[in-house]
GUKENU-354185 format. One record per atom (N, C-alpha, C): atom name; x, y, z; residue in three letters; residue number from 1. Coordinates in nm, 2 decimals. Example, Ala and Ser with C-alpha at 12.3 -4.5 7.8 and 13.67 -1.06 7.14 Angstrom:
site doza:N&xx:1.32&yy:-0.57&zz:0.78&mivo:ALA&volum:1
site doza:CA&xx:1.23&yy:-0.45&zz:0.78&mivo:ALA&volum:1
site doza:C&xx:1.32&yy:-0.33&zz:0.78&mivo:ALA&volum:1
site doza:N&xx:1.28&yy:-0.22&zz:0.71&mivo:SER&volum:2
site doza:CA&xx:1.37&yy:-0.11&zz:0.71&mivo:SER&volum:2
site doza:C&xx:1.29&yy:0.00&zz:0.79&mivo:SER&volum:2
This chain:
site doza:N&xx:3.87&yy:4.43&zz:-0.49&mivo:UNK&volum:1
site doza:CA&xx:4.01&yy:4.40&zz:-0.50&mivo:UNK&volum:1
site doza:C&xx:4.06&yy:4.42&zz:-0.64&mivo:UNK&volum:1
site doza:N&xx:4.20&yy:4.47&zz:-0.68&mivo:UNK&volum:2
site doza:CA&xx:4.19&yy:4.51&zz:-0.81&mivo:UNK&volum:2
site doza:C&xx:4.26&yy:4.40&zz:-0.84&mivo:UNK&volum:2
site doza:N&xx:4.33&yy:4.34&zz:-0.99&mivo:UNK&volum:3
site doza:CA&xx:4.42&yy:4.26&zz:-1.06&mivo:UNK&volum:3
site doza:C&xx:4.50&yy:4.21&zz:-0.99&mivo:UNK&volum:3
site doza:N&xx:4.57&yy:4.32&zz:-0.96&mivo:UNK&volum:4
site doza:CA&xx:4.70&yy:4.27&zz:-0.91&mivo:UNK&volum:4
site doza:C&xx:4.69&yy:4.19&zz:-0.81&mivo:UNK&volum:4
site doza:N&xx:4.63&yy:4.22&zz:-0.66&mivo:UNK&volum:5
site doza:CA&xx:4.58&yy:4.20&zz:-0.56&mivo:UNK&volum:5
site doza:C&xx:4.54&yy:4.03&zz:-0.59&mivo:UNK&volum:5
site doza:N&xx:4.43&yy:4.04&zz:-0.65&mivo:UNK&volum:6
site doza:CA&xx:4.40&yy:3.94&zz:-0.70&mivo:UNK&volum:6
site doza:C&xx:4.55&yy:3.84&zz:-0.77&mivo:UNK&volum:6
site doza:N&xx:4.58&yy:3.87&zz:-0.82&mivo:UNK&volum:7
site doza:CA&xx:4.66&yy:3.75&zz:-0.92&mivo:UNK&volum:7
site doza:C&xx:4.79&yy:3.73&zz:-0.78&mivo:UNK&volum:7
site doza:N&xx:4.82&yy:3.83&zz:-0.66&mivo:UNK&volum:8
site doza:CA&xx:4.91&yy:3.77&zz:-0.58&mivo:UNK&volum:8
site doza:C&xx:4.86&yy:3.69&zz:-0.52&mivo:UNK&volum:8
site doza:N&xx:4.70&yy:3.73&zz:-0.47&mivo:UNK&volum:9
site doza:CA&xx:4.60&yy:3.64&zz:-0.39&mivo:UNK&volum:9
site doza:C&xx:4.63&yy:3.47&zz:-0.45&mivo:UNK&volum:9
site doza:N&xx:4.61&yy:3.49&zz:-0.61&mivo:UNK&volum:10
site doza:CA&xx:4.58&yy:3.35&zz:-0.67&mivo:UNK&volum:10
site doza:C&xx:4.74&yy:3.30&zz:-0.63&mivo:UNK&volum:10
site doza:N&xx:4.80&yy:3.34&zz:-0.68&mivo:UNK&volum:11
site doza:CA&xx:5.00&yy:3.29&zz:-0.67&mivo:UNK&volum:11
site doza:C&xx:4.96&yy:3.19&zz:-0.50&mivo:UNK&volum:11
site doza:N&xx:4.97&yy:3.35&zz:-0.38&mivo:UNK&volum:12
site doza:CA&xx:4.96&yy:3.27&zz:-0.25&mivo:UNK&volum:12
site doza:C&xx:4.85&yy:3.13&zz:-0.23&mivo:UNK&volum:12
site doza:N&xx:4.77&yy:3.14&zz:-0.26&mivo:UNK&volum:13
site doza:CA&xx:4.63&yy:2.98&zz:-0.23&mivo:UNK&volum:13
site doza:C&xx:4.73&yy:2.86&zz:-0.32&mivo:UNK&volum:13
site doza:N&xx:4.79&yy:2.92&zz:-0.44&mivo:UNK&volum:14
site doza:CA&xx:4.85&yy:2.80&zz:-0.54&mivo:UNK&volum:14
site doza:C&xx:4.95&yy:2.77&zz:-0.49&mivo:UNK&volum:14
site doza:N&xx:5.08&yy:2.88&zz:-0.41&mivo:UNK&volum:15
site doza:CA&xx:5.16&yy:2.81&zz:-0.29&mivo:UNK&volum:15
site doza:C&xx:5.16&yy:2.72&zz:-0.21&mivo:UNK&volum:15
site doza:N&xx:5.03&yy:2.76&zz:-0.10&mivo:UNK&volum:16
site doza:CA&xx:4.97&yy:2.72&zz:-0.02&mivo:UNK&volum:16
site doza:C&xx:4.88&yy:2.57&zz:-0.05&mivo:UNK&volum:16
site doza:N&xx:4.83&yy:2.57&zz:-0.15&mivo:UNK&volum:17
site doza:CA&xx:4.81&yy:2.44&zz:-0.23&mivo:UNK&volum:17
site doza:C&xx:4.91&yy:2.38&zz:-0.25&mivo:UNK&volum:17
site doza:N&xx:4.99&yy:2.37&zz:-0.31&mivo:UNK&volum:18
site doza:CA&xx:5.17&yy:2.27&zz:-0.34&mivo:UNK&volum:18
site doza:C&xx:5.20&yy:2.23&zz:-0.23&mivo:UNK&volum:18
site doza:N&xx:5.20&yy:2.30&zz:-0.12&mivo:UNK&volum:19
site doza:CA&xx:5.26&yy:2.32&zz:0.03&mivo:UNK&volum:19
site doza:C&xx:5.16&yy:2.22&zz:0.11&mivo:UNK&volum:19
site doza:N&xx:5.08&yy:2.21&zz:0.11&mivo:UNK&volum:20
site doza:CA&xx:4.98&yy:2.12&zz:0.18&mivo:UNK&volum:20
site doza:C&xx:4.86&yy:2.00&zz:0.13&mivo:UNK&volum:20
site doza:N&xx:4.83&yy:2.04&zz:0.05&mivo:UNK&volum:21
site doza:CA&xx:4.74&yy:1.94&zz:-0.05&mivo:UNK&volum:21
site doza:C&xx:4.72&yy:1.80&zz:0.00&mivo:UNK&volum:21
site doza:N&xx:4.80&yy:1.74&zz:-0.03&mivo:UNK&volum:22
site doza:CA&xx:4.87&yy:1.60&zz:-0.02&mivo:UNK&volum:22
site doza:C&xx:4.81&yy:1.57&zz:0.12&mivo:UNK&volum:22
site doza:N&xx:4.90&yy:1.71&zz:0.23&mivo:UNK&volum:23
site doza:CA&xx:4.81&yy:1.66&zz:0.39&mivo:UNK&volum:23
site doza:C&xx:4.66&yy:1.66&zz:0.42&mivo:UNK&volum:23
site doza:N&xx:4.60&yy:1.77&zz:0.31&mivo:UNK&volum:24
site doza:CA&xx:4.45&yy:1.82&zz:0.35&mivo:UNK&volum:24
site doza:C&xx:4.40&yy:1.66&zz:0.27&mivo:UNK&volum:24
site doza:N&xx:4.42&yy:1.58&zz:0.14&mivo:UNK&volum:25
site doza:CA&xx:4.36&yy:1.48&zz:0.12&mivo:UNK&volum:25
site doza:C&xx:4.41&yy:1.39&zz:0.19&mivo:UNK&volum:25
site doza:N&xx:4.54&yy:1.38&zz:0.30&mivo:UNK&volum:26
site doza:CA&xx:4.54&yy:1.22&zz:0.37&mivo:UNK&volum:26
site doza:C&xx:4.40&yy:1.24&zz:0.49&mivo:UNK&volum:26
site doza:N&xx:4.43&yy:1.39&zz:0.52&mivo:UNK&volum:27
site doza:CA&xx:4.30&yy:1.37&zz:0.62&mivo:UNK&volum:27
site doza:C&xx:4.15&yy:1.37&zz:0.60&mivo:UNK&volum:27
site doza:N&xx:4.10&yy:1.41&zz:0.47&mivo:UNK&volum:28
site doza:CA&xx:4.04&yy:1.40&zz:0.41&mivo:UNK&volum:28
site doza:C&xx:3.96&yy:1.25&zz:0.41&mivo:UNK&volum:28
site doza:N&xx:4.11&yy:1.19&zz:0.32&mivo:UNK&volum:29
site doza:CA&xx:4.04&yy:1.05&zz:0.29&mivo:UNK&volum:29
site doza:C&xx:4.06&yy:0.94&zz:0.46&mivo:UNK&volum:29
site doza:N&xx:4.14&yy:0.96&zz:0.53&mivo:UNK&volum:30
site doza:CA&xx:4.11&yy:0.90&zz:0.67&mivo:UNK&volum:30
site doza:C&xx:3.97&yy:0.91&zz:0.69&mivo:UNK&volum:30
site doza:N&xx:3.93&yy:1.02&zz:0.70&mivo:UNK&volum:31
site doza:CA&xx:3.76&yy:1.11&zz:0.74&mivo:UNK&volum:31
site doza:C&xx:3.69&yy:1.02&zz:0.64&mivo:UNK&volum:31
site doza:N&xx:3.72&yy:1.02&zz:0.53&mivo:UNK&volum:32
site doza:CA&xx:3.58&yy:1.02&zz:0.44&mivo:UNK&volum:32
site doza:C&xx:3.61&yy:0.83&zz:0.38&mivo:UNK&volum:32
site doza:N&xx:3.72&yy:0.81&zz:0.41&mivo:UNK&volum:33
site doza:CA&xx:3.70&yy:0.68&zz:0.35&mivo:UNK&volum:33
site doza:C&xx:3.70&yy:0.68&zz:0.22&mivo:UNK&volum:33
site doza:N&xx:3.70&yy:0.74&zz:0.12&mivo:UNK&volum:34
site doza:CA&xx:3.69&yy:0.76&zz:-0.02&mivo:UNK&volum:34
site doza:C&xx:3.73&yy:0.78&zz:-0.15&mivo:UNK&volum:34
site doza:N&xx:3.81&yy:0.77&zz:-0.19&mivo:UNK&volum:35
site doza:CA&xx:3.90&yy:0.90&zz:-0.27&mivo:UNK&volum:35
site doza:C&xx:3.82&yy:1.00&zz:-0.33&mivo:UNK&volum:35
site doza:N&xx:3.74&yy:0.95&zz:-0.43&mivo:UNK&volum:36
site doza:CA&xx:3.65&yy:1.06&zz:-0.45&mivo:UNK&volum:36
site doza:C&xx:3.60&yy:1.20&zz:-0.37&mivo:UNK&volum:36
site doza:N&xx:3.57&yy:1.10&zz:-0.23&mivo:UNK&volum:37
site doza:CA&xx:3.55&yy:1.25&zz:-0.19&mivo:UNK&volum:37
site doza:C&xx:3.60&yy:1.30&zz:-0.08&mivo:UNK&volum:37
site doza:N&xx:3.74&yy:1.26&zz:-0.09&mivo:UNK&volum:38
site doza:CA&xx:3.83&yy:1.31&zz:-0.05&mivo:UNK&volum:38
site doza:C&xx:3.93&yy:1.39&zz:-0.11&mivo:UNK&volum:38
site doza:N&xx:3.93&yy:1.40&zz:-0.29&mivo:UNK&volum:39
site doza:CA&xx:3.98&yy:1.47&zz:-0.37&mivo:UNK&volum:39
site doza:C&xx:3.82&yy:1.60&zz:-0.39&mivo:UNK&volum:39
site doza:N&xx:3.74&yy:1.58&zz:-0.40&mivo:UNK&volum:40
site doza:CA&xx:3.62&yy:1.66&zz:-0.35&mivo:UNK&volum:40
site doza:C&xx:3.63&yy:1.80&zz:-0.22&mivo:UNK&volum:40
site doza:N&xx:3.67&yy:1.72&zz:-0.10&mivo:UNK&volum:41
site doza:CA&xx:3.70&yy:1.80&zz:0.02&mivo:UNK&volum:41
site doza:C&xx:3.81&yy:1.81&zz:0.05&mivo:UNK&volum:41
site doza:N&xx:3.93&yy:1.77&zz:-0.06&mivo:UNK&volum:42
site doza:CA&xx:4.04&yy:1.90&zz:-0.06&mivo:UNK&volum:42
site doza:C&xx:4.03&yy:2.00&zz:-0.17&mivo:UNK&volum:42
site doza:N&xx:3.95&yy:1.99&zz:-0.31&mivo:UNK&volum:43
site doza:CA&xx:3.92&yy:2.08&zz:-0.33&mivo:UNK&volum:43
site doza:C&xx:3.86&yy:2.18&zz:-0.31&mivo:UNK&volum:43
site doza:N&xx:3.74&yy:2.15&zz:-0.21&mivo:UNK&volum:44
site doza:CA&xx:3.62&yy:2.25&zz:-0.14&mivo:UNK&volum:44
site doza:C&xx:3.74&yy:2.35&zz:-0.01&mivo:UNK&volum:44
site doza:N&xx:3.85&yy:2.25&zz:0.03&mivo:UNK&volum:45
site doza:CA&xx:3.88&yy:2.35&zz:0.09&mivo:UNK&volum:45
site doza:C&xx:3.96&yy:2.49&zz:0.07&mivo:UNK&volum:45
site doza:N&xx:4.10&yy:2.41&zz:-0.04&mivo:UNK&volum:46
site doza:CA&xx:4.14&yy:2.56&zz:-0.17&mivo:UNK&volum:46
site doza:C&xx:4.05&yy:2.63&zz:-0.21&mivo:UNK&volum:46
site doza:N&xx:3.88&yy:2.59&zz:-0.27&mivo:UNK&volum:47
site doza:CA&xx:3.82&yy:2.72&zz:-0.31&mivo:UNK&volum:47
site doza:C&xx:3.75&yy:2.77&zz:-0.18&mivo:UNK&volum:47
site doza:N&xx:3.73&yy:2.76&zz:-0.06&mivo:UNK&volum:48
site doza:CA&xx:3.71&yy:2.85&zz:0.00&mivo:UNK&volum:48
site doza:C&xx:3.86&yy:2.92&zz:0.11&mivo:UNK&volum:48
site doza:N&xx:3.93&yy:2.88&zz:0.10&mivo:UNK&volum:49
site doza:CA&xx:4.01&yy:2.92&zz:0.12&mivo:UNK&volum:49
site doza:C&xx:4.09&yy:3.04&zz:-0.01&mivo:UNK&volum:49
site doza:N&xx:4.07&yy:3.04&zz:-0.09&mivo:UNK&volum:50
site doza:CA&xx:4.11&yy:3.12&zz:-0.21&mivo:UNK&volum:50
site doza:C&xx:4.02&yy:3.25&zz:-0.22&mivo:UNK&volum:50
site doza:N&xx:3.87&yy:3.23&zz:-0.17&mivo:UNK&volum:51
site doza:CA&xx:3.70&yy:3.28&zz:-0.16&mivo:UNK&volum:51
site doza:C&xx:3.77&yy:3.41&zz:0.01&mivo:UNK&volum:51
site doza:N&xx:3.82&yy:3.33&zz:0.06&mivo:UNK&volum:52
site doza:CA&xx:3.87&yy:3.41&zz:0.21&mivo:UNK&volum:52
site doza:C&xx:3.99&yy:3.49&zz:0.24&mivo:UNK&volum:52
site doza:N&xx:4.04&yy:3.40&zz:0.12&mivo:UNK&volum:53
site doza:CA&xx:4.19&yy:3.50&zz:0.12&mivo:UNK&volum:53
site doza:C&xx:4.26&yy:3.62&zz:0.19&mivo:UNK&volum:53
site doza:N&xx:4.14&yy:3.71&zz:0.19&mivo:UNK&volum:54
site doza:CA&xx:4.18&yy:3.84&zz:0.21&mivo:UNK&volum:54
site doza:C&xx:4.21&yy:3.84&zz:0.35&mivo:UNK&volum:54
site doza:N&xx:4.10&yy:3.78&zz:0.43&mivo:UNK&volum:55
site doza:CA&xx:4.14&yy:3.75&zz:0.60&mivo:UNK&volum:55
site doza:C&xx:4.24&yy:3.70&zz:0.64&mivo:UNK&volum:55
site doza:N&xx:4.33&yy:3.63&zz:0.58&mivo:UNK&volum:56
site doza:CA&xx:4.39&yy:3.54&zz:0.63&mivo:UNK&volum:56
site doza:C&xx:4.50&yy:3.66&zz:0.69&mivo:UNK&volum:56
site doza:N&xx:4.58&yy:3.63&zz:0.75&mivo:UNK&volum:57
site doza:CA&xx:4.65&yy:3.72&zz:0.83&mivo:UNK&volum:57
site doza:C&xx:4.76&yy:3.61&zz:0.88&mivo:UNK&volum:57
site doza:N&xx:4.96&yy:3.59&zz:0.84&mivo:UNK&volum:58
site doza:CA&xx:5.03&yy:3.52&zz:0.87&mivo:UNK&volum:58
site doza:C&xx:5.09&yy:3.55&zz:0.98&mivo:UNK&volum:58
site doza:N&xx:5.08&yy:3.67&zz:1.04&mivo:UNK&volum:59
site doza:CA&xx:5.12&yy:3.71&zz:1.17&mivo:UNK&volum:59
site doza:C&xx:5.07&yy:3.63&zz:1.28&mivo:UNK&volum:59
C-alpha cells in the first residue's frame, strides 16, 4: 500500500473512531464490567480494524 493510500486509510479508521468509540466502549464495558478493559477492547478493536482496512468495503 503506498503513503497516500495509507495516510487516507489512517484519516478513514480516525473518522470511524470519533464516529463510534464512545459506542464500542459502552458495549465493551457492559461485557467486561471494567473500564480498564473496556478502554483495552475498544482499543484492540481500532487497531485491528485500522490492520483490515483495506477489506472493508462501504457498499
Amino acid at each position: 500500500m503506498d503513503q497516500m493510500n495509507d495516510s487516507a486509510r489512517h484519516s478513514e479508521v480516525i473518522a470511524a473512531y470519533a464516529a463510534h468509540a464512545d459506542d464500542v466502549y459502552r458495549l465493551a464495558y457492559a461485557i467486561l464490567r471494567d473500564q480498564d478493559d473496556a478502554v483495552d477492547a475498544t482499543q484492540d478493536v481500532f487497531v485491528r480494524a485500522f490492520e483490515r482496512w483495506d477489506r472493508y468495503d462501504p457498499q
